[in-house]
N, C-alpha and C positions, 0 to 999 in steps of 0.2 A: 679194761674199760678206761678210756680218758675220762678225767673230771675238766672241762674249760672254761674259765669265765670271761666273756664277751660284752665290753665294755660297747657303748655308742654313742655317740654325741651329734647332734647335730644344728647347726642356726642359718637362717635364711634372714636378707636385708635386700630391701628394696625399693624403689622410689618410681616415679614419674612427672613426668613433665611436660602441659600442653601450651603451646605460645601459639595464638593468631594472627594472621594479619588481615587487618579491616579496611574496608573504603567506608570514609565519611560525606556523603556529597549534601550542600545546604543549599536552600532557592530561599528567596524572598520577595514578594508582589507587592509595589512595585519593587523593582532591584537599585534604586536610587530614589533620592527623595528631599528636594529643599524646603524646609520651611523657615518661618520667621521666629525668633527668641517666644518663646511663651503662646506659640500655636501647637496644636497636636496633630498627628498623624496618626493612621493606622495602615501596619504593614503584617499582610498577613507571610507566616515563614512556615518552614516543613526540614524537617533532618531525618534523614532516612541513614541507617547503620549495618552494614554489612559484613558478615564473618568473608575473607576471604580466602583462605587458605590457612591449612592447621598444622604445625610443626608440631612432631613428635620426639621430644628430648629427653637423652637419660632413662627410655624406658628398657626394665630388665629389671633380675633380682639374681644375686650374688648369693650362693651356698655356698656350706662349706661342712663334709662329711668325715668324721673320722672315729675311726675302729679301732679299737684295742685288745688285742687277743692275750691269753697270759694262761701259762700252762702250771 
């Protein structure tokens, strides 16, 4: 009869990383506008924000397995 004793180890490391890229497009009504020192104006504005595309970086995770056998 073997007697064996069977060591095991083991660690896992990992990360991720997500980068976008966006379009920002701005309007403004009017889109020009002169007034005089110490008159007001009103201009109505809108910013719309869009994801455009999504890079995936650095994704994975790194193991590392080891065994020890010993008779």
């Amino acid at each position: 009869m073997w007697s064996v004793d069977l060591t095991v180890a083991k660690t896992a490391a990992g990360g991720f990383t997500r980068t976008y890229d966006w379009t920002i497009a701005k309007s403004a009504s009017p889109a020009a506008q002169t007034i005089a020192a110490g008159q007001q104006a009103t201009v109505d504005y809108g910013v719309t924000v869009t994801p455009e595309r999504l890079h995936r970086l650095g994704a994975g995770a790194h193991r590392h397995h080891h065994a020890d056998q010993r008779q």
